[in-house]
Backbone as a ProteinNet text record, in pm:
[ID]
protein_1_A
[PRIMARY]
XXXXXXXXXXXXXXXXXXXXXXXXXXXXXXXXXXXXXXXXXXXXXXXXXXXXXXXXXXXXXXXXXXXXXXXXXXXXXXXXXXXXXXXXXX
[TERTIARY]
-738.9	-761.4	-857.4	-946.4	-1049.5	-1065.5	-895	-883.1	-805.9	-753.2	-687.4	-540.5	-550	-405.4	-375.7	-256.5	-148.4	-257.8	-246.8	-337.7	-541.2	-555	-701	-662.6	-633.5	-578.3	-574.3	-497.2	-421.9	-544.9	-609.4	-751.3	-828.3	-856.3	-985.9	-913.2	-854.7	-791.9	-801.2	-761.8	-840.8	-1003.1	-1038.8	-1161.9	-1219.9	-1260.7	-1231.1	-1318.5	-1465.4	-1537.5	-1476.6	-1342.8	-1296.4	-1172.2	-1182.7	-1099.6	-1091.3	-940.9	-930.3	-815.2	-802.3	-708	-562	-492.4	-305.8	-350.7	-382.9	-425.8	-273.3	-206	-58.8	28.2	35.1	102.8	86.2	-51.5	-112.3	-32.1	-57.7	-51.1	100.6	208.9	329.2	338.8	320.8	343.2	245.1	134.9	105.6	232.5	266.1	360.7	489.5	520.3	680.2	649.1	541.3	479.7	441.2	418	425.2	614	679.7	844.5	914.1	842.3	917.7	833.3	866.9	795.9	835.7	724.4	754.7	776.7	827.2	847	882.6	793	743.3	792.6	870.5	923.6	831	761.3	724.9	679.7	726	679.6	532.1	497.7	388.3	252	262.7	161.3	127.2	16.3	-73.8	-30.6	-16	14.5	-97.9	-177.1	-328.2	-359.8	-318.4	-278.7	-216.8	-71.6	45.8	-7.2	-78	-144.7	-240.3	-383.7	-421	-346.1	-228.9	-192.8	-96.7	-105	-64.1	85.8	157.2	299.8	322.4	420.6	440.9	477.1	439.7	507.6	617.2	711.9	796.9	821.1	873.6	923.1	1067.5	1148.9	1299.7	1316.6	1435	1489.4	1572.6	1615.7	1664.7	1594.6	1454.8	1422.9	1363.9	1367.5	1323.2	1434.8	1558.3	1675.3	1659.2	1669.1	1663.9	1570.7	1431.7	1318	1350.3	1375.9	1447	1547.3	1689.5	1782.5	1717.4	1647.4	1574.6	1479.7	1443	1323.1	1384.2	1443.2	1509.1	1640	1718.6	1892.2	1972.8	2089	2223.8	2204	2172.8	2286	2176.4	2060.9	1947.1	1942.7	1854.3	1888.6	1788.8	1824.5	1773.5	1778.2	1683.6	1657.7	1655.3	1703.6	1622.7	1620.5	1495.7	1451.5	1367.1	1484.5	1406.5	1347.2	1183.9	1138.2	1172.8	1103.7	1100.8	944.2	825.1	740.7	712.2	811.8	803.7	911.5	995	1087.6	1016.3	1002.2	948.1	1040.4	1085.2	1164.1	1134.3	1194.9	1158.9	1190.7
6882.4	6999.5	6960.5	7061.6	7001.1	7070.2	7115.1	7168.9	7070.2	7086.7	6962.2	7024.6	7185.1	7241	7392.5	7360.3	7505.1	7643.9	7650.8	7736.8	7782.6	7692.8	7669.5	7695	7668.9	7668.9	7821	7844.8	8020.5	8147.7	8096.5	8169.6	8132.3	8061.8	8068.9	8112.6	8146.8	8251.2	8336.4	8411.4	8559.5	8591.5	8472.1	8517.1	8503.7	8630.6	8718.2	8563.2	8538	8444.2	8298.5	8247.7	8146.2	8125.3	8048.8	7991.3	7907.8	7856	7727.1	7724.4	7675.4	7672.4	7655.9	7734.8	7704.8	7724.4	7796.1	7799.8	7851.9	7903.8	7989	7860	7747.5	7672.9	7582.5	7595.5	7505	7636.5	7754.4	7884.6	7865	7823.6	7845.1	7714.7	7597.3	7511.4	7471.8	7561.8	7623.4	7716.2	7809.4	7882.5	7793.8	7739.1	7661.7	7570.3	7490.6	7374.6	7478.7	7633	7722.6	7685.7	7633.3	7674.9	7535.7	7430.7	7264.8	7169.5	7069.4	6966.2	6947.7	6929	6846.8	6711.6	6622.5	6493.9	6517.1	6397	6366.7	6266.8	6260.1	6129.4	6154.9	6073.1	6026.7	5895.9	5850.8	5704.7	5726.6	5792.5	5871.7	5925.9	5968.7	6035.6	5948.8	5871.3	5797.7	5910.7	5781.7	5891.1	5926.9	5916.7	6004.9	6119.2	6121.2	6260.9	6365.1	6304.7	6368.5	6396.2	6287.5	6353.6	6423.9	6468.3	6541.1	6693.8	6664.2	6789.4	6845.5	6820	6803.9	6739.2	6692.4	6679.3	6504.8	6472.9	6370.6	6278.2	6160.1	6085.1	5993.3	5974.5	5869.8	5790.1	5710.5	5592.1	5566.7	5665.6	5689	5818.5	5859.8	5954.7	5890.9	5778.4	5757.1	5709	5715.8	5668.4	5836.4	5966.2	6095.6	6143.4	6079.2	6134.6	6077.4	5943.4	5860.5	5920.1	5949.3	5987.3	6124.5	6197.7	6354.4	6343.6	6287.1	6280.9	6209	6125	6047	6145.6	6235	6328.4	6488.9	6523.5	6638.6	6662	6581.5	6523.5	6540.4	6472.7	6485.4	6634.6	6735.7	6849.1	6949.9	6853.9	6979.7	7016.4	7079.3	7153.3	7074.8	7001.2	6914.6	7037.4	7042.9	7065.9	6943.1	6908.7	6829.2	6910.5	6931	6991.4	6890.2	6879.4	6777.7	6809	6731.8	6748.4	6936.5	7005.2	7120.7	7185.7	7152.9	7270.8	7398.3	7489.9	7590.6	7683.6	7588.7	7592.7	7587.3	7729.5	7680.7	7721.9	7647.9	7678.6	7804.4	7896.2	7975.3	7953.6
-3701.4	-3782.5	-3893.7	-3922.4	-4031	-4159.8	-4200.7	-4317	-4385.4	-4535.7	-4645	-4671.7	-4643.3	-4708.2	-4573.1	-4579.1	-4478.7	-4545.9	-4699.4	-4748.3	-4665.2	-4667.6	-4597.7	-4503.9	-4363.5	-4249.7	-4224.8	-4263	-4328.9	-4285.1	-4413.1	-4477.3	-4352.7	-4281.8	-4182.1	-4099.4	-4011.4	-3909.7	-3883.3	-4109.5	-4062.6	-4048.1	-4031.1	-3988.4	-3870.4	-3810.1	-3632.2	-3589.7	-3631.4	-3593.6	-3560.4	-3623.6	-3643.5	-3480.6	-3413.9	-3359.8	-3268.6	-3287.8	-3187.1	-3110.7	-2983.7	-2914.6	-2930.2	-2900	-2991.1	-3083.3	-3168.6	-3299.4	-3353.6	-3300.3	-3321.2	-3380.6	-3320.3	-3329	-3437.4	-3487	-3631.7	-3757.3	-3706	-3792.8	-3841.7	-3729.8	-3750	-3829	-3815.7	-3858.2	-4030.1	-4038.2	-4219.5	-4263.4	-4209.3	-4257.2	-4286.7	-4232.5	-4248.7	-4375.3	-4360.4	-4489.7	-4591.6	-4609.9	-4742.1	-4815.9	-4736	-4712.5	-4753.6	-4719.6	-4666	-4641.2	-4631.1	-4621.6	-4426.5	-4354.4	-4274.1	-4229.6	-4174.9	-4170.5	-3995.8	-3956.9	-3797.2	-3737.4	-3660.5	-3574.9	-3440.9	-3397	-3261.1	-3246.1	-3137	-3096.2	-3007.7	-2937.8	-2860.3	-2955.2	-3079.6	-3153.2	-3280.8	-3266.5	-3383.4	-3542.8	-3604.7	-3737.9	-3803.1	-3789.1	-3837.3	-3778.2	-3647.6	-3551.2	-3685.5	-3682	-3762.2	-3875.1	-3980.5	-4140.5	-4067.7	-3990.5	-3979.5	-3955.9	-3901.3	-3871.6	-4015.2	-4081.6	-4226.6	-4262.1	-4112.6	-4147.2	-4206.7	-4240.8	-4284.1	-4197.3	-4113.7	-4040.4	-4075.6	-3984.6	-4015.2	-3931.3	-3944.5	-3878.7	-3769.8	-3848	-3773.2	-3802.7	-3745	-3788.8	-3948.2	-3933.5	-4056.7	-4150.8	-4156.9	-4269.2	-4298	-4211.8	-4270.6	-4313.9	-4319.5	-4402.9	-4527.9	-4528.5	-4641.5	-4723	-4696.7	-4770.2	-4818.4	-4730	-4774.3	-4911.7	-4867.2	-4964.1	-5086.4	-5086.7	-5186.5	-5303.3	-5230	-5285.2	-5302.6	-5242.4	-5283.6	-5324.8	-5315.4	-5357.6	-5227.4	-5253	-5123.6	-5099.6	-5163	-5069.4	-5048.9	-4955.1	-4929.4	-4775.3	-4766.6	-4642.8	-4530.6	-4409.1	-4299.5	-4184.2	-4099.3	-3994.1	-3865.6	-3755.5	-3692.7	-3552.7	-3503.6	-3377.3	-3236.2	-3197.1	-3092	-2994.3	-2944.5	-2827	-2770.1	-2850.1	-2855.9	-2888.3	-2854.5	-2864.5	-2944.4	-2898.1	-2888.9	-2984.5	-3055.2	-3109	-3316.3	-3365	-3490.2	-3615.9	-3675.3	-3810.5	-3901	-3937.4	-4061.4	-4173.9
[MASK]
++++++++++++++++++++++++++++++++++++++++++++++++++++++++++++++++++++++++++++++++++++++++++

């Protein structure tokens, strides 16, 4: 993706001239990062992939808890959605 913010991303869409393939799926995933932070577990996807795509990579699942509880306190709200596509958080 060759924007810096979910905001940017956003804004070129609506423009009719502008698009790229799955673009739905970058769209849903600006909308959720207006909402949350994402944090990325894959062993399969280079983490420059993942910061390009604006989400945060991690390392485990337990070090995206650790980092979570660390940064937002014990009693925040975790999602984990596995090996799901198609599956997008609101």
């Amino acid at each position: 993706m060759q924007t810096k913010s979910a905001d940017e991303f956003l804004n070129k869409i609506n423009n009719p001239k502008f698009f790229v393939i799955d673009q739905w799926q970058v769209e849903e995933i600006c909308k959720t990062l207006k909402k949350a932070e994402i944090m990325y577990y894959s062993d399969e996807i280079d983490d420059n992939v993942l910061r390009n795509l604006l989400v945060t990579p991690i390392a485990s699942m337990e070090e995206g808890l650790k980092r979570a509880f660390s940064k937002y306190g014990e009693n925040t709200k975790i999602i984990a959605i596995p090996e799901d596509p198609y599956l997008i958080p609101e």
